[in-house]
C-alpha positions, 0 to 999 in steps of 0.5 A: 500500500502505498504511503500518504499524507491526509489532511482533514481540515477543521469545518462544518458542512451542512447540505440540503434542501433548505438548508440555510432557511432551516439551520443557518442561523442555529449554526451562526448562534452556535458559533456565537457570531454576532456581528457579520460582516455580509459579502456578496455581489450585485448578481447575487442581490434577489438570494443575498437580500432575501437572506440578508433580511432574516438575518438583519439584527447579526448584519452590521456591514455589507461589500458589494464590491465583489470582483473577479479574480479578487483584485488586489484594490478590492481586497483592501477595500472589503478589509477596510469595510470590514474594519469599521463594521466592527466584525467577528465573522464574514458570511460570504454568499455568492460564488467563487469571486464572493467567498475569494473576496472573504478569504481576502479579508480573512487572510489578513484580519483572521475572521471566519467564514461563513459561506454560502455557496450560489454557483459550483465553485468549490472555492468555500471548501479549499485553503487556498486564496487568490489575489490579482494586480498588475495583471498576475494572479498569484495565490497560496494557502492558509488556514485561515481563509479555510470557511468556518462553516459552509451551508449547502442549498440546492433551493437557491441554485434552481434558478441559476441560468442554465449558461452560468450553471453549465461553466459553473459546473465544467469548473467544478469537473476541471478541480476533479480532473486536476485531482488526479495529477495535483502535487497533493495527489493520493488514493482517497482522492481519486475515490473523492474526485471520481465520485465527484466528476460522476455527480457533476456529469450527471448534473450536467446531463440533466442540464443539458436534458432541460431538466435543470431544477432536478441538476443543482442536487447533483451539481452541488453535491459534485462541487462539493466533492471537487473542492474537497479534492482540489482541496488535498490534491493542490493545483496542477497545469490546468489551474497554472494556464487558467490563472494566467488567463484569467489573471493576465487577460481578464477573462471569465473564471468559470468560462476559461476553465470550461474551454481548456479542460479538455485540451489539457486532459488530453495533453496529460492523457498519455501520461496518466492512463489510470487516470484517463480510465477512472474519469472515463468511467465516471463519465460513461465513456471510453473517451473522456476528452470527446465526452466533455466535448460533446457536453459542452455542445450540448450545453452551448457553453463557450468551446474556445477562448476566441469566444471568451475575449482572449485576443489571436496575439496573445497566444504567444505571451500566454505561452511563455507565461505558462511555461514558467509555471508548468509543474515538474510532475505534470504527467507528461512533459509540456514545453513551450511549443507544446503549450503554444500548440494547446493555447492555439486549439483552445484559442480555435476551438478545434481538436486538441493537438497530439501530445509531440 
């Protein structure tokens, strides 16, 4: 049996229908919280007000100023509301920009979080926390910015549209994927990541069906899982080459992560056959990269990076940045020709080249 290190972090999950009208605020007394500090996003304003008004007399400041990427400019401001709220705890509801902007304030203030998840990110249940100025995105990990409690409700994922769902969902399958390779990798992730691309892909299906209220079950409960393993597993090159996108060029989180999932899994493919095999399997296909393909056609989410704002002359500068970051345990070697070859077919959107 091969040896490994685990680590559990110390948070509270609760999961279900109905979730935060039943229990939030019994799990917020609990922990004795008695001043939050609200963080959320104009996006998330019907979810966030209807919450925020039953929770009234524990609010004593709100951010909105919710951006992508968490810039840095962003991030001093929410610790200054922060700051004059007087605040012992954030509750963070929205997406992964939203619970990246509380892990902002909590990495350098130390308060804890409470998140409400609004999207598939998986961000609420990882250590890890991203900053961006001057165009680069870098992160980390600590402890701190690990959410106290999250609470998971597929009722306010129901009327999440149906395009914002799906990239939110190949985002969610993109943290299972990397699992598989990441730095941190070990054999109760692969059960935890595999269990989790087969609830995501399930969730997505039945998107894609038109069933969309009887996804978000499925879809949240995968995203969960795929936090989880991102957690342990750490970021590999898929995440590098997203946040370089990402960071660099300003272009959508969950969007970039949708296009360039399949083009670096078949990169990586040859090098990590077991891999291929166990997501394969939890899509129902032999042909894990075509299987992804094939749902984002059917989910009429962006297919290439053309779509999502990156310009044809970037291509090269991408390439040497990503270049810099590639992990020395990426499963097969990616230098940059390789790299510039991958960013041209996402770019495109065509079939992703062998591996040389």
């Amino acid at each position: 049996m091969p040896e490994f290190t685990y680590d559990i972090p110390r948070q509270r999950i609760v999961f279900g229908p109905g979730a935060v009208r039943r229990q939030l605020r019994d799990e917020i007394e609990s922990l004795r919280f008695t001043r939050l500090l609200a963080v959320t996003s104009p996006a998330r304003q019907r979810i966030s007000a209807d919450l925020l008004c039953s929770l009234s007399d524990l609010i004593t400041g709100t951010f909105t100023g919710v951006r992508p990427h968490v810039p840095v400019a962003v991030a001093e401001a929410a610790r200054e509301r922060a700051r004059a709220a007087e605040a012992d705890a954030i509750l963070s509801i929205g997406g992964g920009s939203t619970v990246g902007t509380a892990k902002a304030i909590a990495l350098t203030t130390g308060l804890p979080i409470i998140a409400v998840p609004t999207t598939y990110a998986g961000s609420e249940v990882t250590p890890v926390w991203g900053l961006t100025e001057h165009g680069h995105k870098r992160t980390g990990k600590h402890p701190a910015v690990l959410p106290r409690l999250v609470v998971y409700d597929p009722e306010l994922l129901r009327s999440m549209p149906q395009s914002m769902a799906a990239a939110s969902g190949f985002n969610a399958l993109a943290h299972c994927v990397e699992a598989f390779w990441g730095p941190g990798r070990n054999g109760s992730v692969d059960v935890i990541a595999e269990e989790g691309i087969r609830a995501l892909g399930a969730g997505l299906r039945a998107l894609a069906d038109g069933t969309g209220d009887a996804a978000a079950p499925d879809l949240l409960y995968g995203a969960y899982l795929a936090g989880s393993a991102f957690a342990t597993a750490g970021s590999g090159l898929h995440h590098k080459l997203c946040h370089i996108l990402g960071g660099t060029y300003d272009l959508p989180h969950a969007q970039t992560h949708a296009v360039v999932l399949p083009y670096v899994l078949a990169l990586n493919a040859p090098g990590a056959p077991e891999a291929v095999h166990r997501i394969g399997r939890a899509l129902h296909s032999a042909d894990p990269v075509a299987a992804l393909r094939d749902l984002a056609k059917r989910l009429r989410i962006p297919t290439s990076l053309c779509e999502i704002g990156l310009a044809a002359g970037d291509l090269d500068e991408a390439a040497a940045l990503a270049t810099a970051v590639v992990p020395d345990d990426n499963p097969v070697p990616a230098d940059r020709t390789a790299l510039r070859a991958l960013l041209a077919a996402a770019w495109s959107g065509t079939a992703a080249p062998e591996q040389p």
